[in-house]
C-alpha positions as CSV (number, residue, x, y, z in Angstrom):
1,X,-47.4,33.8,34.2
2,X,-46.3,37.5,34.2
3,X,-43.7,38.2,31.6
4,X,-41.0,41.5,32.1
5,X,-38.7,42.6,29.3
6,X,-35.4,43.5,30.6
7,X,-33.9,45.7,27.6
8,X,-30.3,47.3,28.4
9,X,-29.1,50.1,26.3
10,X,-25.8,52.2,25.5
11,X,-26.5,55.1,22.9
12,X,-29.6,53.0,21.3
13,X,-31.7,56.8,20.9
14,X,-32.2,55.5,16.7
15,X,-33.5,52.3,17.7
16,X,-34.8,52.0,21.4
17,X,-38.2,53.5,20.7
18,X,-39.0,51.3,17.9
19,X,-37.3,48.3,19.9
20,X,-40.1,49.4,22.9
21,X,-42.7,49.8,21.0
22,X,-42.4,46.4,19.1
23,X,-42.5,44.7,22.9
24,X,-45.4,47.0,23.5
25,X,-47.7,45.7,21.1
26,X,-47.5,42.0,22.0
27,X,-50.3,41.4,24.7
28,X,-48.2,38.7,25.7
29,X,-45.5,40.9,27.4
30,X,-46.8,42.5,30.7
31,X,-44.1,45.2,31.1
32,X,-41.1,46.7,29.5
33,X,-37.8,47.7,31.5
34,X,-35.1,49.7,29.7
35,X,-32.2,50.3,31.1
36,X,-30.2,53.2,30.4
37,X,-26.4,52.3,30.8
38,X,-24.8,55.5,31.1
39,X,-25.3,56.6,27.6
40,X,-24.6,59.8,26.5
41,X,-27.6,60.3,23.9
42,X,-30.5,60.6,25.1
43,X,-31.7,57.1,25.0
44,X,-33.4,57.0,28.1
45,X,-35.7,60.0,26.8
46,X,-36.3,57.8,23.8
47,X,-37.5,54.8,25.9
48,X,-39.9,56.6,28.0
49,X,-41.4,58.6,25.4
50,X,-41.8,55.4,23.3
51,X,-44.1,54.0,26.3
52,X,-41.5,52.0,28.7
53,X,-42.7,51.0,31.9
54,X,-39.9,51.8,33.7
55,X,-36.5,53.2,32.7
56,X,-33.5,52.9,35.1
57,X,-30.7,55.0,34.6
58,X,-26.9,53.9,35.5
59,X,-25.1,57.3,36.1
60,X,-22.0,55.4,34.4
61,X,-21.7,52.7,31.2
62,X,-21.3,49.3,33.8
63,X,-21.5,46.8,30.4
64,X,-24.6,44.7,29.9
65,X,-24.1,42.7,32.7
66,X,-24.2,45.5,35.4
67,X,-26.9,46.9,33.1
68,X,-29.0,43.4,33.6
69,X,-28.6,42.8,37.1
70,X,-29.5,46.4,37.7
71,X,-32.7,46.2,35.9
72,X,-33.9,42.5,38.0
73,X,-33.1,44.2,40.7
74,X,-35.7,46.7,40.0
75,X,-38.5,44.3,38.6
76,X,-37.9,41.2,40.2
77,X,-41.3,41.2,41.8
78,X,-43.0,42.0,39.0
79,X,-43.0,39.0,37.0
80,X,-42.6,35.2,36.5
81,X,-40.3,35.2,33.3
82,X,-38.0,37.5,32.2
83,X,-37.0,38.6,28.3
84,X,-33.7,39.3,27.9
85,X,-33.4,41.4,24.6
86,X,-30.9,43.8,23.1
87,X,-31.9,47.2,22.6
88,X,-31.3,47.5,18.9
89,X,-33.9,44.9,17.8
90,X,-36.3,47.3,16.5
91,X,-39.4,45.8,15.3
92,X,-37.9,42.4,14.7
93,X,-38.6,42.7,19.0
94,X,-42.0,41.5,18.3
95,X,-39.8,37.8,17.9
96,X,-39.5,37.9,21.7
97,X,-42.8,36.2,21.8
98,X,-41.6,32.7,20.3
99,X,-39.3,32.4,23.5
100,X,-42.3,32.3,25.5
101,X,-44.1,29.0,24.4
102,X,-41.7,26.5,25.9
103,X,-41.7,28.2,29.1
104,X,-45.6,28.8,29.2
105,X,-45.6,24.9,28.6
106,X,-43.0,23.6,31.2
107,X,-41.0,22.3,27.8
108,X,-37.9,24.5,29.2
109,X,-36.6,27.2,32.2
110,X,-34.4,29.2,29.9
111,X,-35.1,29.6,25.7
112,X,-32.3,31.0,23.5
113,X,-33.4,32.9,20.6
114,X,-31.6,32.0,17.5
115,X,-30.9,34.6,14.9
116,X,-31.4,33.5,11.0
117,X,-28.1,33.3,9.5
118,X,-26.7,37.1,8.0
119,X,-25.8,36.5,4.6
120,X,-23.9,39.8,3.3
121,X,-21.6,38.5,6.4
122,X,-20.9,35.1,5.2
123,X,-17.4,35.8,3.8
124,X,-16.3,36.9,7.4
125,X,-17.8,33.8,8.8
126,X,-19.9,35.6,10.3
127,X,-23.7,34.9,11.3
128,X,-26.3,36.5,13.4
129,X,-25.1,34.6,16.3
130,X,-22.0,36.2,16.7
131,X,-18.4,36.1,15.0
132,X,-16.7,33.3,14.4
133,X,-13.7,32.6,16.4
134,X,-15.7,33.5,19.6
135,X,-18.6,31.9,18.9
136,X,-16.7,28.3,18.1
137,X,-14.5,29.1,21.7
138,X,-18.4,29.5,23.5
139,X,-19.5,26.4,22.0
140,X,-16.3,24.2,22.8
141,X,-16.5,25.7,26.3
142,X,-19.9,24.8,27.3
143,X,-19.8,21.4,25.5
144,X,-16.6,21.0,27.7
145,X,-18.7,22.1,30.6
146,X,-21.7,20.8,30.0
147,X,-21.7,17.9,27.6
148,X,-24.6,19.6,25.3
149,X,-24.5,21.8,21.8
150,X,-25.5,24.8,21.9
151,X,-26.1,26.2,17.9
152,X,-25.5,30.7,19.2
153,X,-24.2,30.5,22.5
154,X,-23.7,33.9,22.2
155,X,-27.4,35.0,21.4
156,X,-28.5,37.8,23.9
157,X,-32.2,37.0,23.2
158,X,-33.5,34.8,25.7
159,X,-36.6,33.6,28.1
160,X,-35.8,33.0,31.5
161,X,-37.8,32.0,34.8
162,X,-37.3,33.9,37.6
163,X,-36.5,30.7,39.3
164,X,-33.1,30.8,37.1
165,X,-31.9,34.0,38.0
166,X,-32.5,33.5,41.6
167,X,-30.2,30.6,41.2
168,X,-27.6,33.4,40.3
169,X,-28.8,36.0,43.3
170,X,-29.7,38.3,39.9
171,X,-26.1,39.0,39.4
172,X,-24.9,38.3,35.6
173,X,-21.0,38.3,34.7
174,X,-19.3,40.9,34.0
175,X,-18.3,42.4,30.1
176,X,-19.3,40.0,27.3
177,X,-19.6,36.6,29.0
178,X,-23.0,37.5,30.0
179,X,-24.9,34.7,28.2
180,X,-21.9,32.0,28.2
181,X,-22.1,32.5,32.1
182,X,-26.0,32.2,32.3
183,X,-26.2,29.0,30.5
184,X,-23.2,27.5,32.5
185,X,-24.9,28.5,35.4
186,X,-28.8,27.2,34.2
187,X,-27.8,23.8,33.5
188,X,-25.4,23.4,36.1
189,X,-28.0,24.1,38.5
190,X,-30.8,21.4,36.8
191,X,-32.4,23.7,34.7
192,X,-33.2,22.9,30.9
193,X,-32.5,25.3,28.4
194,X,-33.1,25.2,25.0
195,X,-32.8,27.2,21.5
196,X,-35.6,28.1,19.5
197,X,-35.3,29.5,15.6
198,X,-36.4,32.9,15.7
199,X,-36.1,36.1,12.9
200,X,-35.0,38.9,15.3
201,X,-32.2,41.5,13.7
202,X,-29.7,43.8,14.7
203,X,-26.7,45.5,14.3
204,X,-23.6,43.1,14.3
205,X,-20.3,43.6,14.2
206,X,-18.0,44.0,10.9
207,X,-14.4,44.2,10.0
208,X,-13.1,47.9,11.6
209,X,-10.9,48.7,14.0
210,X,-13.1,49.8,16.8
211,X,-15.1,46.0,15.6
212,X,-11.6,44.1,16.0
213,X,-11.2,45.2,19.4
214,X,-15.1,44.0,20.5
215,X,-14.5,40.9,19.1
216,X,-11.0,40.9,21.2
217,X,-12.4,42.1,24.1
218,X,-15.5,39.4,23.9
219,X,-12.9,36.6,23.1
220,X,-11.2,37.4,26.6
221,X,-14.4,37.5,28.6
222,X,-15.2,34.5,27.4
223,X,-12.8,32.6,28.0
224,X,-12.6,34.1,31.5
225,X,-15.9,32.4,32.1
226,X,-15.0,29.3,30.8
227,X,-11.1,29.1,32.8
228,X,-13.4,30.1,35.7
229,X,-16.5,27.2,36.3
């Protein structure tokens, strides 16, 4: 099975070539789709000269789930399974590879990365999966939904078959209930989807003001997703 990385970026010049060129050296990964969404510095420069395959450019910052469904759109024939990956991953990209296995295997038809825990963030409650509060609202959601337990809900490092994402006509939600949405939508349709340990890093969020009002803004989308299956 072909494998495609789909990598959206916003302003991710410092870290998208080593992010592309981490996916680049595992054999494993057939090709390597950044998308540039909207940014302002020179990031989609970055990816090409770093060796991406292809590098779409959004003329306007649409959020990553514009930036997704933007970048299926333009490699949806050119693989099996899709990697879902943030753009600030660096070389801790090369993880992407332990998504693969239970797909390769028919084990699974989506596989959710899970980040090791963050331990200078431990007094904010904080892990690699996400903040707190919204990571305890995605869980109660999609238990609510779903019956299952999910340990980072909010983990934007996943494995998907195409099969999945033609379930959702390659259209992902909107603002930061991109993931919550996608697994709502894989199990409800049948699929299996799972969570594998993995040591990926990036940059998380902390304690200013510009921080607060992500983790507001996340909170709201998703609990849009949830008030709306």
């Amino acid at each position: 099975m072909t494998v495609c990385a789909l990598v959206p970026a916003y302003n991710e010049a410092d870290r998208i070539a080593s992010t592309v060129d981490a996916l680049k050296s595992r054999s494993a990964i057939d090709r390597v789709v950044v998308i540039d969404d909207g940014s302002t510095d020179g990031t989609a420069e970055a990816a090409r000269n770093a060796g991406a395959d292809e590098v779409v450019v959004l003329s306007k910052n649409g959020g990553k789930g514009a930036a997704l469904s933007a970048g299926y759109l333009a490699a949806r024939d050119s693989a099996d399974i899709f990697l879902l990956l943030d753009a600030d991953l660096g070389r801790t990209a090369t993880e992407a590879v332990k998504l693969l296995d239970a797909l390769q295997q028919g084990e699974a038809d989506m596989v959710i990365g899970m980040l090791p825990p963050d331990t200078s963030l431990d007094s904010a409650g904080s892990h690699g999966g996400g903040m707190g509060l919204v990571v305890r609202l995605a869980r109660w959601g999609l238990f609510r939904k779903t019956g299952a337990s999910w340990l980072q809900p909010l983990s934007g490092q996943r494995a998907v078959r195409k099969t999945v994402l033609e379930s959702i006509n390659g259209k992902f939600a909107v603002g930061f209930g991109v993931e919550v949405a996608l697994t709502l939508a894989a199990v409800s349709a049948g699929y299996k989807v799972v969570e594998v340990e993995t040591a990926f890093r990036h940059r998380v969020t902390e304690n200013g003001l510009f921080d607060f009002l992500h983790r507001s803004k996340q909170l709201l989308d998703v609990l849009k997703v949830i008030a709306a299956s």
